[in-house]
Structures are given as structure tokens and as C-alpha cells.
TIVO-518879 format. One record per residue (C-alpha): z negated, x negated, y; residue in three letters; residue number from 0. Coordinates in steps of 0.001 Angstrom, whole numbers, plus 500000, padded with zeros to 6 digits. Last residue first. Layout:
BEGIN
- w  u  v  residuo  num
- Z  X  Y  ALA  NUM
...
This chain:
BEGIN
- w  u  v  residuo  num
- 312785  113102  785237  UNK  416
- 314397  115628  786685  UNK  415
- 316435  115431  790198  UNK  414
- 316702  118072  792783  UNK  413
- 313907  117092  794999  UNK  412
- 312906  113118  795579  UNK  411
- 309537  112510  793665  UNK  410
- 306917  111791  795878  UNK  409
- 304987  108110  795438  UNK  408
- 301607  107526  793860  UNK  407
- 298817  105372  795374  UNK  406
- 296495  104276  793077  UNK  405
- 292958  105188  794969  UNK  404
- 290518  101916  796102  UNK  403
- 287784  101153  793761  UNK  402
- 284428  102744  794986  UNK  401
- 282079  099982  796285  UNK  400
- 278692  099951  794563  UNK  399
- 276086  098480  796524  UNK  398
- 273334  096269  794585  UNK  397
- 270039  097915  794698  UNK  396
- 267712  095677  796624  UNK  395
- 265286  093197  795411  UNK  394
- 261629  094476  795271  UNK  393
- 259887  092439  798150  UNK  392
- 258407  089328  797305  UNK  391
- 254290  089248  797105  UNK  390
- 253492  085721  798740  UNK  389
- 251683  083218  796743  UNK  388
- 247885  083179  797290  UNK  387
- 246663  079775  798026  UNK  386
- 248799  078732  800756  UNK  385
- 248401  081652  802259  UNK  384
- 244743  081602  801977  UNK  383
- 244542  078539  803890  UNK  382
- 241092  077075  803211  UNK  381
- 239680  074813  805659  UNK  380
- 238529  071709  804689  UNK  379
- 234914  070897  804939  UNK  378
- 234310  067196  806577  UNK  377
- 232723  064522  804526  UNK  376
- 230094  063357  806792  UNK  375
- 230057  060102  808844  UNK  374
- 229927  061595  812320  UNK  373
- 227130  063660  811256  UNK  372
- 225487  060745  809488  UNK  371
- 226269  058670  812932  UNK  370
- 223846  061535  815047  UNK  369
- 221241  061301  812538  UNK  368
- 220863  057912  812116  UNK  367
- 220865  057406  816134  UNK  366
- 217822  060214  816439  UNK  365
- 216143  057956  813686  UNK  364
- 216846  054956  816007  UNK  363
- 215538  056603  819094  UNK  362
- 211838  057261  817289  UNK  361
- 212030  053702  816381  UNK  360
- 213061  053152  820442  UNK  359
- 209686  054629  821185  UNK  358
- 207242  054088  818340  UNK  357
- 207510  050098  819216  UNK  356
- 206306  050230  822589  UNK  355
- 207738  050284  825789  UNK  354
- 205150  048757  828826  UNK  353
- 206597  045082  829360  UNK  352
- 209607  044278  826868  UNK  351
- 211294  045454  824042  UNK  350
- 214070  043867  821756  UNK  349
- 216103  045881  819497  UNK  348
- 218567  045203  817124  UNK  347
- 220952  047883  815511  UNK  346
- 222283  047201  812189  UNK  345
- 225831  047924  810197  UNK  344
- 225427  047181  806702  UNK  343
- 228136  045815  804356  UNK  342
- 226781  041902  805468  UNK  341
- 224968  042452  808462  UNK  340
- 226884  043761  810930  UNK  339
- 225385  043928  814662  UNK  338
- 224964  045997  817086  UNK  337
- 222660  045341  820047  UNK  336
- 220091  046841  821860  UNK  335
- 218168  045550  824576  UNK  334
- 214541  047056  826085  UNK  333
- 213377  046899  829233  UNK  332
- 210181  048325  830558  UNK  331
- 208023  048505  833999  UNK  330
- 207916  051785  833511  UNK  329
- 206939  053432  830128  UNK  328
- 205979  056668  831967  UNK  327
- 209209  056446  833916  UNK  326
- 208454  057219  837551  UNK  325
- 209790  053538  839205  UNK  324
- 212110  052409  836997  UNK  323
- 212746  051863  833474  UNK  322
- 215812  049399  832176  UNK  321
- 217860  050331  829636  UNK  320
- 220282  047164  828264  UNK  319
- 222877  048626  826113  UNK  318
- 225428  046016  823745  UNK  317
- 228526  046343  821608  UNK  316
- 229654  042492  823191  UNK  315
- 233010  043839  824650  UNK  314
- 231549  046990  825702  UNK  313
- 228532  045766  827729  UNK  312
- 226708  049160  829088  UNK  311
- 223555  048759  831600  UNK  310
- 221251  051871  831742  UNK  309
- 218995  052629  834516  UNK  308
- 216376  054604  833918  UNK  307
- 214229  057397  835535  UNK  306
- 212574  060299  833011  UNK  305
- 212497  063592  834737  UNK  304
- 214273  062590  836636  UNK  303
- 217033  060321  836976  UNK  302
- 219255  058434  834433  UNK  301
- 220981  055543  836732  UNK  300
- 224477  053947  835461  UNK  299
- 225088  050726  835511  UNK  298
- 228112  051055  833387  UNK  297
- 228789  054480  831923  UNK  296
- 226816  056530  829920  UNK  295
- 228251  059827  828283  UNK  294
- 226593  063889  827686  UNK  293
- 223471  063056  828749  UNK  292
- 220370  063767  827341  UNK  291
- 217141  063302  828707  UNK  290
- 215044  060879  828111  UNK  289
- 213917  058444  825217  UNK  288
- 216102  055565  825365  UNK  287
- 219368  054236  823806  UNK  286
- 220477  057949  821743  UNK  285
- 218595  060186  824139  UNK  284
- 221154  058455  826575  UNK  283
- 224513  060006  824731  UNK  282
- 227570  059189  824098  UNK  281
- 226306  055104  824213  UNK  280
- 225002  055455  820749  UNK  279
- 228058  056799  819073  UNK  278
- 230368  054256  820589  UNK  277
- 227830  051917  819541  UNK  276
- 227947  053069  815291  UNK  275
- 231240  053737  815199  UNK  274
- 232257  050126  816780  UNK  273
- 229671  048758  814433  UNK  272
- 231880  050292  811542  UNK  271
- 231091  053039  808782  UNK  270
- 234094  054418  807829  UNK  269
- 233799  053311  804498  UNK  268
- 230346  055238  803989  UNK  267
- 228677  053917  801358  UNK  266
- 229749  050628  801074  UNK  265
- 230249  050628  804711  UNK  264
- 226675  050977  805035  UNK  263
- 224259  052865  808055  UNK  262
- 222084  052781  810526  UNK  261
- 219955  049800  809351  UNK  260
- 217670  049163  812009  UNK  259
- 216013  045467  812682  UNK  258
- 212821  045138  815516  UNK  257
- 212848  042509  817392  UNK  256
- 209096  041199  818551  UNK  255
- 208147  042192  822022  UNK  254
- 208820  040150  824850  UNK  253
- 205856  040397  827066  UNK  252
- 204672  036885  825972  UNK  251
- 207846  035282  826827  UNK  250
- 207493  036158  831214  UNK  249
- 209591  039183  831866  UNK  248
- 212787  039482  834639  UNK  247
- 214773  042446  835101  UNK  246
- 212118  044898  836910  UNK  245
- 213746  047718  838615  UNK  244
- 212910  049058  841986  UNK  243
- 216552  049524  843145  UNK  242
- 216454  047405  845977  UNK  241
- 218630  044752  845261  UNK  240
- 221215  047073  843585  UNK  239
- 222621  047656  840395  UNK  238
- 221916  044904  837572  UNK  237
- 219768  043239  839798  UNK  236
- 219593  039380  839465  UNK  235
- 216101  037057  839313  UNK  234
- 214560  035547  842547  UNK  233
- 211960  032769  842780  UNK  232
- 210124  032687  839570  UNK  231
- 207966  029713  839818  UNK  230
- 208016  026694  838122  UNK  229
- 208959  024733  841269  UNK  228
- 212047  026835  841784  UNK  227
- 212644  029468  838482  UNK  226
- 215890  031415  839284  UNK  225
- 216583  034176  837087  UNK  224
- 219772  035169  835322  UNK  223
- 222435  038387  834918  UNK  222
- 225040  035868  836333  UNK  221
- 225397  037071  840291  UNK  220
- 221835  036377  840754  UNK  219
- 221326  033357  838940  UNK  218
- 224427  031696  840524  UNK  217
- 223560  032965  843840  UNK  216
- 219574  031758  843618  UNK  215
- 220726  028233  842230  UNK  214
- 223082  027985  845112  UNK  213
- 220806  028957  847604  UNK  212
- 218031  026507  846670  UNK  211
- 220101  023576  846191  UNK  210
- 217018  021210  845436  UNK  209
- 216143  018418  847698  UNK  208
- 212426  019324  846965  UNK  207
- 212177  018716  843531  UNK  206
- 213374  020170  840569  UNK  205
- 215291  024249  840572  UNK  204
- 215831  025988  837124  UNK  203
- 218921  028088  836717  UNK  202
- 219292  031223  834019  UNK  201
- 223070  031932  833523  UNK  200
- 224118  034539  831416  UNK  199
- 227565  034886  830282  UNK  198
- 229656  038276  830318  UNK  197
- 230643  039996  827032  UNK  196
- 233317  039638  825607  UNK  195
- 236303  037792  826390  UNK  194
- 235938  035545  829730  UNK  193
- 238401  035149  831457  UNK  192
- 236874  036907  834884  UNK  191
- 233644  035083  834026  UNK  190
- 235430  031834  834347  UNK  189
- 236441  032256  837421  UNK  188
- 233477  034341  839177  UNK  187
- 232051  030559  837686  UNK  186
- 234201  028390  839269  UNK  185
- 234449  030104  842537  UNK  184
- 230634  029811  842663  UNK  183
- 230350  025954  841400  UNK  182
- 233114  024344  843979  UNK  181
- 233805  021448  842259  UNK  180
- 232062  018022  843073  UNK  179
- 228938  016687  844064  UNK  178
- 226642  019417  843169  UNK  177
- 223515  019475  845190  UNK  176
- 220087  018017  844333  UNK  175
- 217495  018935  841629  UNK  174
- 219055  020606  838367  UNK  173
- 218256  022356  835524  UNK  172
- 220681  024769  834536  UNK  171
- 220043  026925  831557  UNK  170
- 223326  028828  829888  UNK  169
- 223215  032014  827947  UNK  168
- 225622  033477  825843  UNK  167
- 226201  030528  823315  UNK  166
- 228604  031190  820100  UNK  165
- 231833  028806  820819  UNK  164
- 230403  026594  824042  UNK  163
- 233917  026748  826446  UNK  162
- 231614  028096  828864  UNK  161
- 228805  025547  828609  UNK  160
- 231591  023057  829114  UNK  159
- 232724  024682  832425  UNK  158
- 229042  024795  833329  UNK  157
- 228584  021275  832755  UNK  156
- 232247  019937  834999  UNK  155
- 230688  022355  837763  UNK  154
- 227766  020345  837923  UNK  153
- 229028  016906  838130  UNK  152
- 226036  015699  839855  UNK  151
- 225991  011941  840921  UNK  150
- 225407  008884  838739  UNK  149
- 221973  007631  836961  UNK  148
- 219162  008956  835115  UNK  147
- 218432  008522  831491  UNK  146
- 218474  010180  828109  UNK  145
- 217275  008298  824801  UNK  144
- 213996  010833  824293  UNK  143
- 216679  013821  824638  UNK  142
- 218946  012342  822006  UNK  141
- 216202  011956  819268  UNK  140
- 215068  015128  819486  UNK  139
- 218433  017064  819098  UNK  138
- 218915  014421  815987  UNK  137
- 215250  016404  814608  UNK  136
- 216513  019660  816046  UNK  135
- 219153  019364  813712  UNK  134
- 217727  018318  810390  UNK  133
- 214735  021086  810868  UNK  132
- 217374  023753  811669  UNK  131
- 218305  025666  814226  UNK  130
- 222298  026080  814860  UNK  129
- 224331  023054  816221  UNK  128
- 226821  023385  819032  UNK  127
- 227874  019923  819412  UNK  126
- 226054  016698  817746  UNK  125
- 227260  014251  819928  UNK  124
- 225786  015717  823352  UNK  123
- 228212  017454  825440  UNK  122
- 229430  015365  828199  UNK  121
- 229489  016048  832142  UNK  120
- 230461  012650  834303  UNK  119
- 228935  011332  837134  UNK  118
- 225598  013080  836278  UNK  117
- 226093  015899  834092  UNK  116
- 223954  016236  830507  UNK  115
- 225151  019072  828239  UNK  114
- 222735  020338  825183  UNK  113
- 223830  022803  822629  UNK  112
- 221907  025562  820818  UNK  111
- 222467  028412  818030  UNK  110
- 219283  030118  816875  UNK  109
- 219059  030522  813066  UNK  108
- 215810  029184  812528  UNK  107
- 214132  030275  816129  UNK  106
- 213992  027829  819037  UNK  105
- 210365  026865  820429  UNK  104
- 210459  023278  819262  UNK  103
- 213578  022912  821315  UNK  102
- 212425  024802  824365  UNK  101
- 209457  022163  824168  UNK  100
- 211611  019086  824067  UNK  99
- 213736  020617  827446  UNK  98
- 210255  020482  829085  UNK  97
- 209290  016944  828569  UNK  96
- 212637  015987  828993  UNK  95
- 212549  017542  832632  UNK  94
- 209193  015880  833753  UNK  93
- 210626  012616  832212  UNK  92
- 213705  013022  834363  UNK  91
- 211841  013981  837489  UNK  90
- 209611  011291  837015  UNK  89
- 206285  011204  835995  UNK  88
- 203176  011738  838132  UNK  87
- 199473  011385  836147  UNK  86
- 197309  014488  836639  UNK  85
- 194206  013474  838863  UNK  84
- 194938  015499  841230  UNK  83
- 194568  018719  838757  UNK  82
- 197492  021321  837707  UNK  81
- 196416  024688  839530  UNK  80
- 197292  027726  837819  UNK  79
- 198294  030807  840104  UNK  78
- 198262  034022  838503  UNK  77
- 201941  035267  838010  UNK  76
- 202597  038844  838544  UNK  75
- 202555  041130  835132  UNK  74
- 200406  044212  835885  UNK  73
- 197726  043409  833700  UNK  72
- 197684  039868  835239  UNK  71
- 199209  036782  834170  UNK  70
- 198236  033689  832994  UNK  69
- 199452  030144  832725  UNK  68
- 197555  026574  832334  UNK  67
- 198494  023271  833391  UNK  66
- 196681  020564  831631  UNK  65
- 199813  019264  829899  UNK  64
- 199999  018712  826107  UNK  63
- 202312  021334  825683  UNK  62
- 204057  022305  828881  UNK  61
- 203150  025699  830247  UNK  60
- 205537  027932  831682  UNK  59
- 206807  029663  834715  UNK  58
- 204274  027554  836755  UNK  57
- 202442  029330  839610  UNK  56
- 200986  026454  841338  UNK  55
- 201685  022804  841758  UNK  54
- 198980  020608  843357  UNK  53
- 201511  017573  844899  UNK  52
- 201436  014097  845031  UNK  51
- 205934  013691  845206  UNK  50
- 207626  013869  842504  UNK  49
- 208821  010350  840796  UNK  48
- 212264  009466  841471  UNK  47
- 214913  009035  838456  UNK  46
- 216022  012328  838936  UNK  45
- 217720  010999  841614  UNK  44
- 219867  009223  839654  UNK  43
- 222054  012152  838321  UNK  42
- 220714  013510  835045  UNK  41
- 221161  017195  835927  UNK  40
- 220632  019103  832025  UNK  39
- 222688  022215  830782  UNK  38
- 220836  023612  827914  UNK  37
- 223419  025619  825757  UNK  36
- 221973  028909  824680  UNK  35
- 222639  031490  821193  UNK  34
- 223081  034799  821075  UNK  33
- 219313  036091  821391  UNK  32
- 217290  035817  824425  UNK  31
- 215770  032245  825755  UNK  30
- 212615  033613  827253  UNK  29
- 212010  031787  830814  UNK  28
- 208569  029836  830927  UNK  27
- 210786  027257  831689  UNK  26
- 212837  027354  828643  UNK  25
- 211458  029701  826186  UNK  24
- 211273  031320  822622  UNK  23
- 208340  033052  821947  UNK  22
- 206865  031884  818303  UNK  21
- 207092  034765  815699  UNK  20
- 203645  035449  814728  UNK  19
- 204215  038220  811999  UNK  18
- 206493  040658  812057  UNK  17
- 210429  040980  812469  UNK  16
- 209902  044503  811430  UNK  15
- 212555  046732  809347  UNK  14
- 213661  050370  809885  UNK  13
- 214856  051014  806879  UNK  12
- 212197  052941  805682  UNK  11
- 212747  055583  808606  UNK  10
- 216404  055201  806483  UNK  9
- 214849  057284  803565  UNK  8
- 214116  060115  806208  UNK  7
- 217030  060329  807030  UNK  6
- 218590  060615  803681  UNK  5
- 215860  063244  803159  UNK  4
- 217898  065216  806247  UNK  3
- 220886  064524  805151  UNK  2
- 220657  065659  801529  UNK  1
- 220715  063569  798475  UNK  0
């Protein structure tokens, strides 16, 4: 089969996730692939009932409430106004509530964990579990027997969410100030040990005695976003504050992930994921359609004609491409990962705002191409001395010494023989 029909077999390959495939979400904030521990304040003042407010802007909708989201074509919140008459729960309730939604949002397959800190920080009995109906149903259970009481051992809870084997994102949900630990040096801490790729840390402010600064830091600094009151107060910037890019998308503009096979180990042996991402990060037509570029580095900005800003993760074979300001699919961000998948190696994609589908396919095929090259049986060059055996000389005529004369002696005179 030749390379360019194999190609063209492997547009086949491209696979959709489709159907209605339920947004994941904690707060109105998309819980991304990689799996997420919930880290849950249950200090006594959650206890207290929020004050008589109208709330507006929520992140997210709870089921059953009468709260109601929207968003305009452009993507800012509209406000939604949660009647008078709505009947005040406790901060604790109001947060169970919630963290029982995220759970009937979660994907089969999704790994998840729940840590509660008051006093004390403890992972719930169950562990890191992976979605399933017999494990959210004991996840269930647990959050319906939670209650307030103690101070806020936050820094304990994120050290547990980092020692969390197969969780890359951690939710904080909190409404006073830590109590012990300091929480920023902890966390540039445990980042710096971390193997892989960097944790993301998505915070969610209660109340009004909330640590606003610290929950905007530790989002900021963490690849997260900081929801206060249901809305989205501040989210991080993978280069600069001001660098017009949009990191942060509400669940219903992330687009369903889309599966690539790019190529099989049982067909080519050499095919690895480290191939297959060191080949996509060599060049930026090869992550999102621009221009080329001959390698992408960390946080690095792809200008004109076709503005992006691509983020690199090594460790975790991983390219976030953001669009700013100028790019015709701008706002956009779209993930891609490597993965293996039994003998194949995959590439999974995630979209969100104004990139569709027919863009990063189109990159995929480009991405084919490229590792088929790499792949290919190369021609070995033919040494035509090696080949052809050397014509030998004629051998030489052997020299032929003359024998040295027999020397003969005079005769003395006068005497005969």
C-alpha cells in the first residue's frame, strides 16, 4: 500500500466521541481529562447559612435549583438571578449539593477522589476510584454523611491531592482562611517535585469571609480559574496577564474529543508516543493550522499571519494552542495529548470556543504524514566497491639474480700440472 492511500486510510481513523456526551463540571468549571480529586473545606463555618442575598452570574447551574445560566454569542456570563423566595441552606449543604452534581457529571472511566479538611485533612475511604456505577454510588453516600466542624487544614488537602496517583487537577472549595501551613510555598513546593506534568488547581470561593487573594494566586500560578460567588473571578495566563488570550471556557463550549490513530507499533515497531509528540511539536502546522515553524518551545507566541500561543508539557506529551487576538478561529483552545492505546499510538483532541472539528482533523492528517516519513524503511545506499571486487594488478615478474662467478686462482709459473 502506498503512503499516500495509507493516508488516506487513516482519515478513517480519525474517530468521534459522538453523541451527547454529558459536560463534565465542577462549578460550572469543566473537569478536563486525567483524572480530579475534589478537595472540600468542612471547617465549622460552613455550617452558617449565607446570608439573604440575589446571586448573579453563577458558573453553573445546580440541578433542581431555579438558577438558570446563559451566555452570550461572545461567551461573557449573562446574569441569572436566583429568586427571594429561594430557601437558604448552609454553606455545607450548598457545597454538597454541588460536589453531588460533579459526580453525576463524571465520565465512565474518569478517575476521582474526594478530600475533606477541617481540623484534620483525610481522603475519603474509598481512595482514588475510577467512574463507575458501584463507585459513584459509595462516592454518594459519603458526601450526604459529611458535616461541618474544626478549622481549615488546607495545606494538609492539597498535599494529599498531590500524592493522588492518576489526578491532574485539583478543586478547592473553601470559605475562610487556612489555619495552618503556608499554602503558596507549599504548592511552588510540590510543583517543583513533581514528575510530569504540572498540576492544575481550579479554586472555588463560599461566602463572604473567603480568602480572596489566596484563591486568585493559587489559581493563577496553577494553570486554574477562580470561581468567587459562582462567578469567574480571575483564571491564569499561560504567558502574560495581558496577552489577550482566553484560557478559561464555560462546559458547553468544550467540544467533544476527538480520537486519532497515528500510527501502530505492530506495524511499525518504532512507533512510540514519544515519536509521535516529538514529531508534532517540530513543527506548529503540526498542533494548529498556521504557519510553519521549524520547533516550538514553551509558551511560545506564533505571530502573524495566524496569532497563537502554544504551551508545550514534555513530561505529560501534551500542546495546549491558544488563539489570540487576529486568528480567524480566535477565541479558541484546543489540547492535544498522546496517548497509547493498546499497540496504537493516539492523539486526543479537545476544542473549545470558535475551532471546529475540520481544523485540527485537517492537522492530524498533516501529523500522519509527517510520522509515516519518519517511520519509513530507509533506502540503503549502495557501495559499489563493496559490490564489485577490486581488479588486482598482474603480479610482477619474479627477479632473477645471476649466481655469483666461481672464482679461480692463478697457477704459480714454472710448474706443470
Amino acid at each position: 500500500m502506498s503512503q499516500h492511500n495509507f493516508v488516506r486510510m487513516c482519515a478513517t481513523c480519525i474517530v468521534l466521541l459522538c453523541g451527547s456526551v454529558q459536560a463534565q463540571e465542577y462549578y460550572g468549571v469543566p473537569i478536563e481529562g486525567g483524572g480530579v480529586a475534589f478537595l472540600l473545606d468542612v471547617s465549622g463555618s460552613m455550617a452558617e447559612r449565607t446570608p439573604p442575598l440575589t446571586l448573579r452570574g453563577p458558573a453553573s447551574a445546580v440541578k433542581g435549583d431555579e438558577a438558570w445560566r446563559s451566555r452570550s454569542a461572545d461567551g461573557t456570563l449573562r446574569h441569572a438571578v436566583v429568586p427571594l423566595a429561594t430557601p437558604q441552606v448552609s454553606k455545607m449543604d450548598a457545597a454538597r449539593r454541588e460536589l453531588l452534581h460533579a459526580l453525576s457529571s463524571l465520565r465512565d472511566g474518569t478517575n476521582f477522589t474526594i478530600i475533606t479538611f477541617g481540623t484534620r485533612a483525610a481522603e475519603w475511604p474509598g481512595g482514588i476510584q475510577t467512574m463507575r456505577r458501584a463507585s459513584i454510588g459509595l462516592a454518594r453516600e459519603f458526601v450526604v454523611r459529611m458535616s461541618a466542624g474544626g478549622g481549615t487544614a488546607m495545606a494538609e488537602a492539597l498535599r494529599l491531592g498531590f500524592q493522588a496517583p492518576n489526578v491532574r487537577t485539583l478543586f478547592v472549595v473553601s470559605d475562610g482562611r487556612p489555619t495552618t501551613g503556608d499554602v503558596l510555598a507549599l504548592v511552588r513546593q510540590l510543583q517543583a517535585s513533581r514528575q510530569g506534568r504540572r498540576m492544575v488547581i481550579n479554586t472555588i470561593g463560599i461566602g463572604q469571609d473567603q480568602d480572596s487573594a489566596l484563591l486568585c494566586q493559587l489559581a493563577r500560578e496553577n494553570e486554574g480559574v477562580y470561581v468567587r460567588d459562582r462567578e469567574v473571578a480571575c483564571t491564569f495566563s499561560p504567558c502574560s496577564p495581558n496577552d489577550g488570550l482566553m484560557t478559561f471556557y464555560p462546559p458547553e463550549a468544550i467540544q467533544t474529543p476527538h480520537l486519532t490513530r497515528i500510527c501502530s507499533s505492530a506495524t511499525h515497531p518504532d512507533c512510540t508516543a514519544k515519536l509521535v509528540y516529538d514529531t508534532m511539536i517540530s513543527e506548529a502546522q503540526l498542533q494548529i493550522v498556521t504557519r510553519d515553524r521549524t520547533k516550538v518551545t514553551d509558551c511560545i507566541e506564533l505571530d502573524d499571519p495566524y496569532p497563537a500561543t502554544v504551551v508545550v508539557h514534555d513530561d505529560g506529551l501534551e500542546a495546549t494552542n491558544y488563539t489570540r487576538p487576529g486568528h480567524p478561529s480566535h477565541p479558541g483552545k484546543i489540547m492535544r495529548i498522546v496517548k497509547q492505546q493498546g499497540d496504537d499510538i493516539v492523539v486526543e483532541t479537545t476544542g473549545a470556543g470558535n475551532l471546529r472539528p475540520t481544523d485540527y482533523e485537517a492537522v492530524d492528517l498533516l501529523l500522519i504524514d509527517a510520522v509515516l516519513k519518519k517511520l519509513a524503511p530507509k533506502t540503503e545506499e549502495v557501495d559499489a566497491s563493496a559490490q564489485t571486487p577490486a581488479l588486482q594488478a598482474p603480479p610482477k615478474k619474479p627477479t632473477v639474480e645471476a649466481l655469483p662467478k666461481k672464482k679461480v686462482e692463478p697457477r704459480p709459473k714454472g710448474k706443470k700440472p
